[in-house]
C-alpha positions in Angstrom: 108.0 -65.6 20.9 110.7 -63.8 22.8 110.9 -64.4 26.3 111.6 -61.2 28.7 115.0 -61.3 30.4 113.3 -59.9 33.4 111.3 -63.5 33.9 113.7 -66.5 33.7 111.6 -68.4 36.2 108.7 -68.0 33.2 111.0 -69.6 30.7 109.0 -72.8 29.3 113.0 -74.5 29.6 113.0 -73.8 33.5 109.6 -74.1 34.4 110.3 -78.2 35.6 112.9 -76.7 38.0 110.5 -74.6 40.3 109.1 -76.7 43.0 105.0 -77.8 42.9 105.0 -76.9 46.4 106.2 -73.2 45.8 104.2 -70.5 45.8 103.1 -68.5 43.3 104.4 -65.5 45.3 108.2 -66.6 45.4 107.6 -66.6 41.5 105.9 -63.4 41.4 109.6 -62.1 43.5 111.4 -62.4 40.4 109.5 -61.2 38.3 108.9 -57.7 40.3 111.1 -55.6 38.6 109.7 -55.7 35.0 105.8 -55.0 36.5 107.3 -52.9 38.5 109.2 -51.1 35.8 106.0 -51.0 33.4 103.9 -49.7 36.3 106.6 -46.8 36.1 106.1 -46.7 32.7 102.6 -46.3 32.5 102.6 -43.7 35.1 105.1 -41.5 33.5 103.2 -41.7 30.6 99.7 -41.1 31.8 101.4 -38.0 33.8 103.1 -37.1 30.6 100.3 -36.7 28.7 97.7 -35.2 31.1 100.6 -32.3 31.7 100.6 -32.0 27.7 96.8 -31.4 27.5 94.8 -29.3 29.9 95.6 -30.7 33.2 92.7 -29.5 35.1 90.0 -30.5 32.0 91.5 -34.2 32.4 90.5 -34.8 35.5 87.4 -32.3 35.3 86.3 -34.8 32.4 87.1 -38.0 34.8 85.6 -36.7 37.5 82.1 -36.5 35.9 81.4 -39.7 35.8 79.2 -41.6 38.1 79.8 -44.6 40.0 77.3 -46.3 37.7 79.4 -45.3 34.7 82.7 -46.6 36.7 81.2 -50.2 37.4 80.0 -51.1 33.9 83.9 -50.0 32.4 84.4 -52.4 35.4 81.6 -55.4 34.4 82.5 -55.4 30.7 86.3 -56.3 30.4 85.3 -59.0 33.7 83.0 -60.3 31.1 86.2 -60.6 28.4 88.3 -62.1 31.3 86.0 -64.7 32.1 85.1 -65.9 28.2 89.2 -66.3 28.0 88.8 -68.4 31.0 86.1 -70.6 29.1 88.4 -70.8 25.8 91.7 -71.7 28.0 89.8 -74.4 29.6 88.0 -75.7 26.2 91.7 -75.6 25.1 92.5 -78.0 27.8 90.3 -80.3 27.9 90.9 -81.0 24.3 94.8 -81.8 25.0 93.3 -84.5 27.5 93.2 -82.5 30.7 90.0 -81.8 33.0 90.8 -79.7 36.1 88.7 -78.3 39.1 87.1 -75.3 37.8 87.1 -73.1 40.5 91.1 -73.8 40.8 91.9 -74.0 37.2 90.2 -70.6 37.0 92.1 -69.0 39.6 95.1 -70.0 38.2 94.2 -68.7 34.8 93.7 -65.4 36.2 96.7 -65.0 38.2 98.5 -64.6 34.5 97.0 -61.6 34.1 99.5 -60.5 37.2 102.0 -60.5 34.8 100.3 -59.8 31.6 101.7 -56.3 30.8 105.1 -58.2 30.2 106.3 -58.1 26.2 104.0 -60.6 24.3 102.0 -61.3 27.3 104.7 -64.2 27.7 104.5 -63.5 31.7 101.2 -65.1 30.9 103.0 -68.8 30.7 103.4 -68.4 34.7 100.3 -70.7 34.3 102.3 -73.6 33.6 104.0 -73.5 36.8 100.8 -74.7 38.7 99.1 -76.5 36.2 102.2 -79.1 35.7 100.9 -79.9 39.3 97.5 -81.3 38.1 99.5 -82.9 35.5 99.3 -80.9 33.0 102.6 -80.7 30.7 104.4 -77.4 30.4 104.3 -78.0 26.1 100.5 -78.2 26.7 100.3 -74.8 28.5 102.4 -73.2 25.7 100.6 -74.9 22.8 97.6 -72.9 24.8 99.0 -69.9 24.9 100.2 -69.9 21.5 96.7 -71.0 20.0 95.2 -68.0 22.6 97.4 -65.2 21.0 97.2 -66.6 17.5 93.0 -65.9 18.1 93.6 -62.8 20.1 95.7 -62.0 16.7 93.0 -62.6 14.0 90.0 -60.9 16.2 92.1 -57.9 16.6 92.9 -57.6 12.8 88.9 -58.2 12.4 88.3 -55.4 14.6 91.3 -53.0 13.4 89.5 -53.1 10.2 86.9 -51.5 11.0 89.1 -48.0 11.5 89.3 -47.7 7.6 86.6 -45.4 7.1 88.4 -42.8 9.7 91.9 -43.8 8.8 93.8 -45.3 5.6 97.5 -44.6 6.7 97.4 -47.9 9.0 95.7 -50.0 6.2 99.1 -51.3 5.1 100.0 -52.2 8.6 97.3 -54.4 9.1 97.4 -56.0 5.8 101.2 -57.2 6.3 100.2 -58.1 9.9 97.5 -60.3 8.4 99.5 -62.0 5.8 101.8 -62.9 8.8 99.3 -63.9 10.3 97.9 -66.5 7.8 101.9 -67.9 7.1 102.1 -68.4 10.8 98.8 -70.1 10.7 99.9 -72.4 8.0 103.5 -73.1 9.5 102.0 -74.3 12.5 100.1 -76.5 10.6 103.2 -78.0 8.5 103.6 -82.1 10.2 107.4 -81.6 9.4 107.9 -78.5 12.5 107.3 -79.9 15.1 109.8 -82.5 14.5 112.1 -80.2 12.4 112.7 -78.0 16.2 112.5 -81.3 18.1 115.2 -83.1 16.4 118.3 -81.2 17.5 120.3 -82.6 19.9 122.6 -81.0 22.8 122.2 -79.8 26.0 122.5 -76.0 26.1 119.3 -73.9 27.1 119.1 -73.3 23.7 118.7 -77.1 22.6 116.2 -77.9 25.5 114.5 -74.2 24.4 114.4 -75.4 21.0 112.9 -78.9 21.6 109.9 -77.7 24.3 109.1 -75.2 21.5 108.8 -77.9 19.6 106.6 -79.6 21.8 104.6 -76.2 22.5 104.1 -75.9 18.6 102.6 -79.9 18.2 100.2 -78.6 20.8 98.9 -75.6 19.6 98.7 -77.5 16.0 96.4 -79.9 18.1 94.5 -76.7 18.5 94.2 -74.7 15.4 91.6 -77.5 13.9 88.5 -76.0 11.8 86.4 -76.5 14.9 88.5 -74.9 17.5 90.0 -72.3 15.8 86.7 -71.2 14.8 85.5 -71.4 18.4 88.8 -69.3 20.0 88.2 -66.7 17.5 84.9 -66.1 17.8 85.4 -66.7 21.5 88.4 -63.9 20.9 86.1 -61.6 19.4 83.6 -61.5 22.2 86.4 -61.3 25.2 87.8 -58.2 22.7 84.7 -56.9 21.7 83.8 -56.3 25.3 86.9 -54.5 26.1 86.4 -52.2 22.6 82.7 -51.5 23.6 84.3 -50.2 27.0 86.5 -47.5 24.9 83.4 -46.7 22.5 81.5 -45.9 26.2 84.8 -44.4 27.8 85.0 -42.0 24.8 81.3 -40.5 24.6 80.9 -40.2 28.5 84.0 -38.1 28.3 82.5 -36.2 25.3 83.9 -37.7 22.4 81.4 -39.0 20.2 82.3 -42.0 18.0 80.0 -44.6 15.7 79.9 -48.5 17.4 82.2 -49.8 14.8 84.8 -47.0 14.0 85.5 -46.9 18.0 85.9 -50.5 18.2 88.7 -50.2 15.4 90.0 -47.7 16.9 90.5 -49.6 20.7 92.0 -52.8 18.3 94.3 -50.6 16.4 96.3 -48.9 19.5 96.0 -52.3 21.4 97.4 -54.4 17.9 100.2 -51.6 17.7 100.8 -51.8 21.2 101.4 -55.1 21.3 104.2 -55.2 18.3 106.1 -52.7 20.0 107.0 -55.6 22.2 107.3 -52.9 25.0 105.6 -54.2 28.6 101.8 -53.7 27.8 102.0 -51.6 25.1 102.7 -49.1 27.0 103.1 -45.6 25.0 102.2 -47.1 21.5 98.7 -48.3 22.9 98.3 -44.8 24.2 99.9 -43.0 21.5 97.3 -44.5 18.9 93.9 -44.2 21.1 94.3 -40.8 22.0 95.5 -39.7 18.5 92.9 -41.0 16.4 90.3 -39.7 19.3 91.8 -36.5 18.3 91.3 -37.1 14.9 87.8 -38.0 15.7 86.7 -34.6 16.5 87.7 -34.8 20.6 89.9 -32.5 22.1 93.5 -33.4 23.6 92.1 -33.0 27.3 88.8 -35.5 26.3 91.3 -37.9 24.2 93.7 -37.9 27.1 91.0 -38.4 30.1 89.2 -41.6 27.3 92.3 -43.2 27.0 93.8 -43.2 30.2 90.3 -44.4 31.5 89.5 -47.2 29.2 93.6 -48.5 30.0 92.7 -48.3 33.6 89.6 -49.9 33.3 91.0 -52.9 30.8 95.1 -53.1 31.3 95.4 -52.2 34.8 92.1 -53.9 36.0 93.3 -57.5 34.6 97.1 -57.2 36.0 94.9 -56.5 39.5 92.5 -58.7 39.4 95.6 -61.1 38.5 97.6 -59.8 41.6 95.0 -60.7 43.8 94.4 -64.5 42.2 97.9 -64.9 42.7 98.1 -64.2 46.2 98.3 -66.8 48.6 98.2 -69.1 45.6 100.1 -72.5 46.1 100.7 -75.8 44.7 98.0 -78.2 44.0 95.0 -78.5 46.5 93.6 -81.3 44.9 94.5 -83.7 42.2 93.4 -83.5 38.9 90.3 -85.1 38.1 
């Protein structure tokens, strides 16, 4: 996975340099400019398209909802941020580490801080502050890499279920899903791991080359029958939460859309999203929603309020919540248990 410029101190490579007794806030320092810059992002865009549609129906259209409506668009994606919690940890424990709960959880969250960052890799801050409670940085990738490898085939299950509304992205999905499966059987080859491991040298790119190594044996550890069975299905609860917030999003705006066509719908823009590699998906993701709301039968001003609603309600909400995890948030507390 490609590693933003923007976040050096996130590079698996450097991670050992950073202090344990650092906080997570001198981190966070330099990485402001690319959540700063996809904050921009998302805000030209949202602007962009409310001005492109009729303005004062937008917000007439967001307005109308209650407060009840607001807090469970709220409860639902907590819900999905709270099941990845449960997987991370399951993934864990199953490398050989067992970690306070309440800690390990707050430092799971405070990912999400960064997670609008190209391939979520702004994620791997995690490893940072896990290292403290022993846990090694190849360990925290292998996670990561077995988390977006689930995240991956729950999407494409979900994405799926868009066919019946629209066949122009069918080939899309399929090549994404037969890159899927190689990827899943790569990982799985005994020869990789060693294969990026056995280079020698010194550069960045040697050291890169062997902690991917490393990260790869790990998230082979993970990818079992059992547990790859469990993250998926664990993947496709934390998403399906999120895609049942669109479904609501759209048909309290007005657009009216069947359980299972909406879902696909909310996979589809997020999946596209995230191949653009751009920081959260920002344009593709929106781009996709609000166009096949459109297509739906909703007009531009309902498609437009939906999806910027459901991203600030999903997107936004996580890299908050994250923000105010990461706070505060210093080096080990306690040791690991």
């Amino acid at each position: 996975m490609g590693i933003s410029r923007g976040l050096p101190l996130l590079h698996p490579g450097l991670v050992s340099r950073i202090p344990e007794s650092a906080p997570l806030n001198a981190v966070l320092q330099r990485s402001r400019r690319p959540l700063a810059l996809s904050v921009v992002a998302a805000a030209g865009v949202y602007l962009l398209a409310i001005a492109l549609a009729d303005g004062s129906e937008v917000w007439e259209r967001l307005r109308s909802l209650s407060p009840g409506a607001v807090a469970v668009l709220l409860a639902l994606p907590t819900f999905g941020f709270a099941v990845r919690f449960v997987r991370w940890d399951v993934y864990l424990r199953a490398l050989g580490h067992q970690l306070p709960r309440p800690r390990h959880a707050r430092i799971y969250w405070a990912g999400f801080a960064l997670t609008t960052t190209p391939g979520k890799v702004g994620e791997n801050l995690r490893a940072v502050y896990l290292r403290g409670h022993g846990v090694p940085v190849a360990h925290s990738v292998g996670a990561f890499v077995a988390e977006r490898l689930g995240d991956l085939v729950a999407m494409l299950f979900l994405s799926g279920l868009t066919f019946g509304l629209l066949e122009r992205y069918s080939a899309a999905v399929a090549a994404t899903s037969a890159l899927t499966v190689a990827l899943l059987v790569a990982l799985r080859s005994p020869g990789l791991p060693d294969w990026l491991e056995g280079g020698g040298g010194t550069t960045l790119l040697a050291r890169v080359r062997r902690m991917a190594g490393h990260g790869v044996a790990a998230a082979r550890d993970l990818l079992g029958t059992r547990l790859l069975v469990a993250g998926v299905a664990i993947a496709l609860l934390a998403w399906g939460a999120e895609a049942l917030t669109f479904v609501l999003a759209a048909r309290w705006i007005g657009v009216e859309l069947p359980l299972g066509v909406g879902m696909g719908v909310f996979a589809l823009g997020t999946l596209l999203g995230a191949v653009s590699m751009l920081p959260g998906g920002v344009g593709p993701t929106e781009a996709v929603m609000g166009g096949l709301l459109m297509l739906a039968g909703g007009t531009a001003a309902e498609a437009t309020a939906a999806t910027v609603l459901v991203r600030a309600v999903t997107l936004w909400w996580a890299v908050a919540l994250g923000m105010v995890a990461l706070v505060g948030l210093t080096g080990p507390e306690e040791p690991a248990r």
